[in-house]
C-alpha positions as CSV (number, residue, x, y, z in Angstrom):
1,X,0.0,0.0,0.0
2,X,2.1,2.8,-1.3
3,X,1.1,6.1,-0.1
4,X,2.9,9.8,1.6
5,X,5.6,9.1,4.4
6,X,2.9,11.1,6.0
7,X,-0.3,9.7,5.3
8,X,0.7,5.8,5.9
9,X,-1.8,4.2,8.4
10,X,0.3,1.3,10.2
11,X,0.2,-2.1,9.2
12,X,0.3,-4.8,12.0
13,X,0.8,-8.2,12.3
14,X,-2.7,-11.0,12.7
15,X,-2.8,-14.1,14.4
16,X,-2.9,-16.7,11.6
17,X,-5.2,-18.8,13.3
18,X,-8.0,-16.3,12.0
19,X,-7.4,-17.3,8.7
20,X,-8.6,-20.8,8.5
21,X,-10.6,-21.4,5.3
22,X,-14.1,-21.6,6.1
23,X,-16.8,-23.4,4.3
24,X,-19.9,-21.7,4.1
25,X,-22.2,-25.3,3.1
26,X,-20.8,-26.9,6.1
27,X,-21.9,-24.3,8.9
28,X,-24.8,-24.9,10.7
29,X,-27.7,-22.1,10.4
30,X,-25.1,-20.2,8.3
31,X,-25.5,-22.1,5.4
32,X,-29.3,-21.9,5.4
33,X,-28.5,-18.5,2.8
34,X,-24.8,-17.1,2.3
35,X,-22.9,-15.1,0.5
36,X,-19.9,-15.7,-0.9
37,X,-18.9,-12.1,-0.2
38,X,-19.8,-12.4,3.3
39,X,-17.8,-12.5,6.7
40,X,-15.5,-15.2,7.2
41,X,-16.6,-17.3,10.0
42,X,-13.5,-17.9,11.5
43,X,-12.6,-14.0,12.0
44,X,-16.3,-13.4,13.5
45,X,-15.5,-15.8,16.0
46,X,-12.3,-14.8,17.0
47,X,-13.3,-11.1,17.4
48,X,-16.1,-11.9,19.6
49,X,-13.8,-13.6,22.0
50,X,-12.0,-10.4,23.3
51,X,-15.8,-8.4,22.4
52,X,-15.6,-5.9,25.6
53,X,-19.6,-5.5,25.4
54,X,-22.7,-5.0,23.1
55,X,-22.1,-5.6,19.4
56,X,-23.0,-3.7,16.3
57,X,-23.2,-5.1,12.7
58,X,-23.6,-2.0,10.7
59,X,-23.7,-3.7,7.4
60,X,-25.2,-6.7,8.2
61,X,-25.6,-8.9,5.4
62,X,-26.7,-12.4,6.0
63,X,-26.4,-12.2,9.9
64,X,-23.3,-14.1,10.4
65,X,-22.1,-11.4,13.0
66,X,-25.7,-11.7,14.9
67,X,-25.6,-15.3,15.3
68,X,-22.1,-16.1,16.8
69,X,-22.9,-13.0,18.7
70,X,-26.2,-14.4,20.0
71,X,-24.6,-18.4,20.4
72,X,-22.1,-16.9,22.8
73,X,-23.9,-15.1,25.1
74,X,-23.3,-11.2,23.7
75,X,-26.4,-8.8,22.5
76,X,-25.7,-7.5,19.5
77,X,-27.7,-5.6,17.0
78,X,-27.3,-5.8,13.2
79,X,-28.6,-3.4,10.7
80,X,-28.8,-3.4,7.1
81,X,-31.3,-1.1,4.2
82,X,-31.7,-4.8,1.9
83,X,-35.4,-5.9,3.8
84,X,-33.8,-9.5,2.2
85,X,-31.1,-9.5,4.3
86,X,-33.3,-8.1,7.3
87,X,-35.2,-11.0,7.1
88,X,-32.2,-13.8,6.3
89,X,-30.5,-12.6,9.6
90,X,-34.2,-12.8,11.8
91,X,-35.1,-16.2,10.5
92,X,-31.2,-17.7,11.3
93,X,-31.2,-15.8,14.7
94,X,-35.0,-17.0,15.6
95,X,-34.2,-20.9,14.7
96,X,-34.7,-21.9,18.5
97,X,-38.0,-20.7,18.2
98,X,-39.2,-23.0,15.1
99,X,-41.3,-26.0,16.0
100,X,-40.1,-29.1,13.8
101,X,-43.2,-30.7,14.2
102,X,-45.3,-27.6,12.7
103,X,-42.6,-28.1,9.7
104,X,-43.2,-31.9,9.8
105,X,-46.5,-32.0,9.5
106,X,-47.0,-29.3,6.7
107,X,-44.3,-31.2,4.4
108,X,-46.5,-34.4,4.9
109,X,-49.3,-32.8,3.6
110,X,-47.9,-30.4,1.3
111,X,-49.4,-30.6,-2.5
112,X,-48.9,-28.3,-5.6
113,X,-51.1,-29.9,-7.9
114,X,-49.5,-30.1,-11.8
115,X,-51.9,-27.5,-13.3
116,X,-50.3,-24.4,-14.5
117,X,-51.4,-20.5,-12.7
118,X,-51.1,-17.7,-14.8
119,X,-48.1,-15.8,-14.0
120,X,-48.8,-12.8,-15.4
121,X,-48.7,-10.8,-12.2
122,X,-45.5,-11.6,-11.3
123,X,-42.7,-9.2,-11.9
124,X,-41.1,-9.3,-15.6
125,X,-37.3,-10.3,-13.9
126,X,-39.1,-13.5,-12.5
127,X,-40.6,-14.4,-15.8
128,X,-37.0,-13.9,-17.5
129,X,-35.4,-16.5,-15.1
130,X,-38.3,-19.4,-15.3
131,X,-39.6,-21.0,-17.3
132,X,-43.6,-20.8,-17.2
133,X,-43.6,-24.5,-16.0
134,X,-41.7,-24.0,-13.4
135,X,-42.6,-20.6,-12.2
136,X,-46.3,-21.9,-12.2
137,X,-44.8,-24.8,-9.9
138,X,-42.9,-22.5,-7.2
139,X,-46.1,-20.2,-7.5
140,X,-48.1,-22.8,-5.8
141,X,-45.1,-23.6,-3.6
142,X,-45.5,-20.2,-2.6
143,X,-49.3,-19.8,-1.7
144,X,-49.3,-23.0,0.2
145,X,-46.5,-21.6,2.8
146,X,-48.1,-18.4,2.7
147,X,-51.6,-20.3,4.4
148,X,-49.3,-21.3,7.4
149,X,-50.7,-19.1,10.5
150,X,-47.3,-19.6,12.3
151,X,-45.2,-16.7,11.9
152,X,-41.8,-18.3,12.9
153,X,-42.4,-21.6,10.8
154,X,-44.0,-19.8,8.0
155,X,-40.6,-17.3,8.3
156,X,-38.4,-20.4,8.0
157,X,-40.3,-22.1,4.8
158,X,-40.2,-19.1,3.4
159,X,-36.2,-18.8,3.7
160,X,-36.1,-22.5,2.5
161,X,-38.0,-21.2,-0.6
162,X,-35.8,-18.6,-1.6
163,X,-32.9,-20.8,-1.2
164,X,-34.2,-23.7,-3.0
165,X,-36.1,-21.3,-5.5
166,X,-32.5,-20.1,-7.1
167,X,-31.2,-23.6,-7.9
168,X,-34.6,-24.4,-9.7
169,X,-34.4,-21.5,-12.1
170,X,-32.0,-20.6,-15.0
171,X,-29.9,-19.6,-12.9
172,X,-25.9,-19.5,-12.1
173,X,-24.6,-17.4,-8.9
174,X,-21.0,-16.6,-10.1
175,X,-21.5,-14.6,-7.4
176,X,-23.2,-12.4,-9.3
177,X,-26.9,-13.3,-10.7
178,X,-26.5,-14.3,-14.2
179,X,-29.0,-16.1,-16.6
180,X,-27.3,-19.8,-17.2
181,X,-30.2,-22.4,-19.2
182,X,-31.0,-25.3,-17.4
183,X,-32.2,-28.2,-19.1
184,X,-32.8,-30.6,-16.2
185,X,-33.9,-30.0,-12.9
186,X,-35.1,-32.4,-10.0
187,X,-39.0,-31.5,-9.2
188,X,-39.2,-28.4,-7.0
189,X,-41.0,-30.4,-4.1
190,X,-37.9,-32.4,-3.7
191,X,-35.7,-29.7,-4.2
192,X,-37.6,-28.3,-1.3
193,X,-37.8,-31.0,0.8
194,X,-34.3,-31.7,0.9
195,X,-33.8,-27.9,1.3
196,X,-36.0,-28.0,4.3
197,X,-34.3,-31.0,6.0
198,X,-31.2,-29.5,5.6
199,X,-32.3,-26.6,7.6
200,X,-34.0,-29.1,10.0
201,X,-31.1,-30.9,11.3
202,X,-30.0,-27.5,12.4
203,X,-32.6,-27.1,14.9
204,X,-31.2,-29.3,17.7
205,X,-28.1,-26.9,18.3
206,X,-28.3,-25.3,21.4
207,X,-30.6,-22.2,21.5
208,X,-28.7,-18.3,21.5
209,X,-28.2,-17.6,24.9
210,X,-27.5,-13.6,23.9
211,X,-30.0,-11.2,22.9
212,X,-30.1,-9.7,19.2
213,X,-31.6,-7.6,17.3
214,X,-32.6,-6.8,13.7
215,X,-33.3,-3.3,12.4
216,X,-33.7,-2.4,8.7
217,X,-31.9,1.3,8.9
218,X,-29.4,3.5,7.2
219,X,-25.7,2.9,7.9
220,X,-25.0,6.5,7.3
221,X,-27.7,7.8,10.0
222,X,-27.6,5.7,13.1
223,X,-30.6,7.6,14.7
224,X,-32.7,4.5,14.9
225,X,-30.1,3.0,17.7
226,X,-28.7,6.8,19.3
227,X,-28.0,6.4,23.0
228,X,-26.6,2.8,22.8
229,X,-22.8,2.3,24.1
230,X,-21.6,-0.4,22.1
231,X,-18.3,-1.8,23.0
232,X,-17.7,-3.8,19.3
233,X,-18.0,-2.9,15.9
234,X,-17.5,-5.9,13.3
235,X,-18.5,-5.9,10.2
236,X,-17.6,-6.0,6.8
237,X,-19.5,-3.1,4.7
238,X,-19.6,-3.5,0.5
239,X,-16.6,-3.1,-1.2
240,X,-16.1,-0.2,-3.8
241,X,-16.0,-2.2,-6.6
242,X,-18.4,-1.8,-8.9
243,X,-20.9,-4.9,-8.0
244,X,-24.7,-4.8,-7.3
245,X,-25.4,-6.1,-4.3
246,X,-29.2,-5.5,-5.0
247,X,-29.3,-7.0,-8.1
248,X,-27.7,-10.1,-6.6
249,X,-30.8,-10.2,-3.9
250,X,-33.4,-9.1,-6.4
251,X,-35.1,-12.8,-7.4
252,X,-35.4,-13.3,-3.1
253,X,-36.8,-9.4,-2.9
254,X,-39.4,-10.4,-5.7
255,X,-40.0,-13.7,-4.4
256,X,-40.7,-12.5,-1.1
257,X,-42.7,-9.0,-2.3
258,X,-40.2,-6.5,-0.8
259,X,-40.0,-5.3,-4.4
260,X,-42.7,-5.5,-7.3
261,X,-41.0,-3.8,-9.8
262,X,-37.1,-2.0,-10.8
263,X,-38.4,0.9,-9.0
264,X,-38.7,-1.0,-5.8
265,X,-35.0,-1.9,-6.2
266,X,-34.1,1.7,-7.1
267,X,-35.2,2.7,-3.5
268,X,-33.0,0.4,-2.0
269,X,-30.1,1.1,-4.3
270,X,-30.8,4.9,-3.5
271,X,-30.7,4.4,0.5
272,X,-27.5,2.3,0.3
273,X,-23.8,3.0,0.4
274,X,-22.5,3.7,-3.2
275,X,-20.4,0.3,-4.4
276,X,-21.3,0.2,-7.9
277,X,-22.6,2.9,-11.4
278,X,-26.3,1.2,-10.5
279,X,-25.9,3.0,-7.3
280,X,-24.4,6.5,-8.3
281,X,-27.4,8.7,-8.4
282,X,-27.0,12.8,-8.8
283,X,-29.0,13.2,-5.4
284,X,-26.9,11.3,-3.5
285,X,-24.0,13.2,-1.2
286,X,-20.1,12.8,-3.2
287,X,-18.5,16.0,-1.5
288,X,-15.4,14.5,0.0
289,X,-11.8,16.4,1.0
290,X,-9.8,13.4,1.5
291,X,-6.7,14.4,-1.4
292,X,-6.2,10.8,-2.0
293,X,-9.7,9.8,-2.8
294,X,-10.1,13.0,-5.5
295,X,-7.2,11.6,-7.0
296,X,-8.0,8.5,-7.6
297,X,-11.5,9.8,-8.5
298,X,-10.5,12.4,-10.9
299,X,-8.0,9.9,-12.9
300,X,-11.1,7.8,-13.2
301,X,-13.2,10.8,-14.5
302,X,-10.3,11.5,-17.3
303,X,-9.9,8.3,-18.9
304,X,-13.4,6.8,-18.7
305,X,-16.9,8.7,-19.8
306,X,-19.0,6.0,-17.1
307,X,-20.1,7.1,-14.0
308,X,-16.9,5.2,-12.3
309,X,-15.8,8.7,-10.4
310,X,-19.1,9.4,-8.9
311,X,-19.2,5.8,-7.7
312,X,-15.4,6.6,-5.8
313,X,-16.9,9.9,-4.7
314,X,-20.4,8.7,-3.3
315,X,-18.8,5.3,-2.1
316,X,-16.8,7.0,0.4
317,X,-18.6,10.2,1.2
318,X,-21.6,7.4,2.8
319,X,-18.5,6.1,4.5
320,X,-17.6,9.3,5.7
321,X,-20.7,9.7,7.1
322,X,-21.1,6.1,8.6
323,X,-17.8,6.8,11.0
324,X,-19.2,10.3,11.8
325,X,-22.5,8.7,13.4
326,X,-20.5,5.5,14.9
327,X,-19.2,8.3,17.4
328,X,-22.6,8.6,19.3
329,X,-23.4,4.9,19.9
330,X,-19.5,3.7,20.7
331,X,-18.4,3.7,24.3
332,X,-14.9,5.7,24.7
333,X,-12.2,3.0,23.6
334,X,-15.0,0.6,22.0
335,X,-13.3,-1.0,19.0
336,X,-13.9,-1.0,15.4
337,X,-13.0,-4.2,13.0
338,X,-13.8,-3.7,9.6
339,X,-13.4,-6.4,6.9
340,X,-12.3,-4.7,3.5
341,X,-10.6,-5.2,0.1
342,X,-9.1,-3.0,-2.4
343,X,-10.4,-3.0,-6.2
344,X,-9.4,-2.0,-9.5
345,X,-11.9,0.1,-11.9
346,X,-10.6,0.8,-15.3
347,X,-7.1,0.1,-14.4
348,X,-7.6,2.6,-11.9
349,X,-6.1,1.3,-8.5
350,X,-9.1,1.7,-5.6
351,X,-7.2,1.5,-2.6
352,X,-10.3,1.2,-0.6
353,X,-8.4,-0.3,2.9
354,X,-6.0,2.9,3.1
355,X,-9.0,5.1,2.1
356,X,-11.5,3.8,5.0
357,X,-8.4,4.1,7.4
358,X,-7.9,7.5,6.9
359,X,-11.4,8.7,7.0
360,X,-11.7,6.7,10.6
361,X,-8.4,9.2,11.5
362,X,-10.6,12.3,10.0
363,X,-13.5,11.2,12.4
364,X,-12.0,10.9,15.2
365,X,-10.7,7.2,15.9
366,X,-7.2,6.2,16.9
367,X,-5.1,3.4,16.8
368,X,-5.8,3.0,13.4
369,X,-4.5,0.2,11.8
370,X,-4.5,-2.1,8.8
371,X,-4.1,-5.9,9.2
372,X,-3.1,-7.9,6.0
373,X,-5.3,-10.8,5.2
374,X,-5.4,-12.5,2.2
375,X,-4.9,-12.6,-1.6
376,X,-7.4,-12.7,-3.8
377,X,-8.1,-13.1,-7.9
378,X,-9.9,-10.1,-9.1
379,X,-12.3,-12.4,-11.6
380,X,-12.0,-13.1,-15.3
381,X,-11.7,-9.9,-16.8
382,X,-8.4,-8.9,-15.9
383,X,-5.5,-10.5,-13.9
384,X,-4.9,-8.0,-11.1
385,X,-4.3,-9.2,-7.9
386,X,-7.1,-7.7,-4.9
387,X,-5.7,-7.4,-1.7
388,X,-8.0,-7.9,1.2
389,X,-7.6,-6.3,4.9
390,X,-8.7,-5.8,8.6
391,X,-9.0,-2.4,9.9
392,X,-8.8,-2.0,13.3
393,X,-9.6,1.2,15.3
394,X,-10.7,2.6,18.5
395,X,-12.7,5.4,19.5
């Protein structure tokens, strides 16, 4: 990380045993929904060792923070603007409250039929991934969970529905959503079923014995939760790299009528942080006086007509904003632990880990430091190599 004698944040040494690979289809409750962009498991768990008191998961993502938080005893609150996510991290943190034998009995006497419902008043993006055989099939899936009275067990077929919903389409996580044709499939009640029992056999783990809580709210404006004294921040907020975290969520949002329409997902593009040209719209805040970051977003502006520079801009004037608010709900000396990788837009270096670092310095945090963590391949397009890091910090 080259940079000004002056403006280097300090790089520091971490314990090798947090960087264990982790396997995300192997972890009970986690692997009911993931992300492959998500929170390795093995740092969460170390970090919440040494937590000295309440947690906060400002970017919250599929929970991951909220349930090792909860399964050893710490509260913790997680927030995130994706009402997807909101409701992934609920369902894994309220598992202790399912009743397997409400599950049971409803897959015994669950039927779809075979004929085919119109589907014309489902959203056009649903239409484009299924075909109308099998959307008709998960329709009926659908309204027969939606007939369950019980709130937690209807919550948890619905989360099983989404998951087994996005291997029955034409569809290829890559991580990003892209259409793939899919010739054969096994019939969505098995793919269901197996989904579900999956999920079942991690019901018998021993119930959270910490409280959490879920909020749907603005990282940049932490009024919802002003007044709390948290003594842990961990998280790992999107990367400024040009990828649409919304659009990867969108078939769960439709499926689960958060969004109707593109509209709907503009909304929630608008209220998150900026990570990608979906996301950079004129109304949204890109003053920032960091030298570094108008650099790098002015070289984008010269050799490239996209909206790459607004994207720098906006990305890290919401995280400017984001450590200005952490001030009033951290106790005095409460640590931040930030999860972050660097990116590369138009052969334009993003040095997103030094960037964050110093904007924690403007806002008031010290001890700022950057812990190296892995390699990784930036993706098919080009061979750069991404960098990825743990900020540390205290207030």
């Amino acid at each position: 990380m080259r940079d000004n004698p002056t403006n280097r944040v300090p790089e520091a040494p971490i314990q090798r045993s947090v960087l264990n690979e982790w396997n995300w289809r192997k972890e009970p409750i986690h692997r009911w929904y993931f992300i492959t962009e998500g929170l390795p498991i093995s740092i969460v768990r170390s970090f919440l060792r040494s937590s000295p008191g309440d947690v906060l998961d400002p970017f919250l993502g599929c929970g991951t923070v909220l349930v090792e938080a909860g399964a050893v005893g710490l509260h913790a609150i997680g927030i995130d603007v994706n009402p997807f996510m909101c409701f992934t991290s609920s369902v894994k943190t309220g598992f202790h409250r399912v009743d397997k034998d409400v599950i049971t009995d409803f897959l015994r006497g669950l039927e779809i039929g075979s004929h085919r419902d119109s589907s014309t008043d489902c959203p056009a993006t649903l239409r484009t991934y299924y075909s109308s055989r099998r959307l008709g099939n998960l329709l009926r899936l659908r309204h027969a969970i939606s007939r369950l009275t019980d709130s937690d067990e209807k919550n948890f077929l619905k989360l099983a529905f989404v998951r087994a919903s996005l291997r029955y389409g034409d569809i290829r996580m890559s991580p990003s959503l892209r259409l793939h044709k899919r010739e054969r499939c096994r019939p969505i009640l098995k793919l269901f079923g197996q989904t579900v029992g999956m999920m079942i056999d991690d019901l018998s783990r021993s119930p959270p014995t910490g409280e959490v809580e879920v909020l749907r709210a603005d990282s940049k404006n932490l009024n919802s939760i002003h007044g709390r004294n948290f003594g842990l921040v961990l998280t790992s907020p999107p990367y400024c790299n040009n990828v649409d975290f919304v659009r990867h969520s969108q078939l769960p949002l439709y499926w689960l009528d958060y969004c109707r329409d593109a509209k709907d997902l503009r909304l929630i593009r608008k209220a998150s942080v900026t990570s990608c040209e979906a996301m950079a719209y004129a109304e949204k805040a890109s003053k920032i006086d960091d030298p570094k970051i108008k650099q790098t977003a002015t070289a984008l502006m010269k050799i490239s007509d996209r909206r790459f520079h607004y994207v720098v801009s906006q990305y890290f004037s919401g995280m400017a904003s984001h450590f200005s608010t952490l001030n009033d709900v951290i106790r005095k000396n409460g640590r931040l632990v930030y999860v972050i990788g660097d990116s590369w837009m138009q052969g334009v270096h993003v040095n997103t880990p030094l960037m964050l670092a110093r904007l924690a310095k403007a806002a008031g945090f010290h001890s700022v430091k950057l812990h190296f963590l892995r390699q990784r391949k930036s993706g098919r397009r080009h061979s750069k190599t991404l960098r990825e890091y743990i900020l540390t910090a205290r207030r």
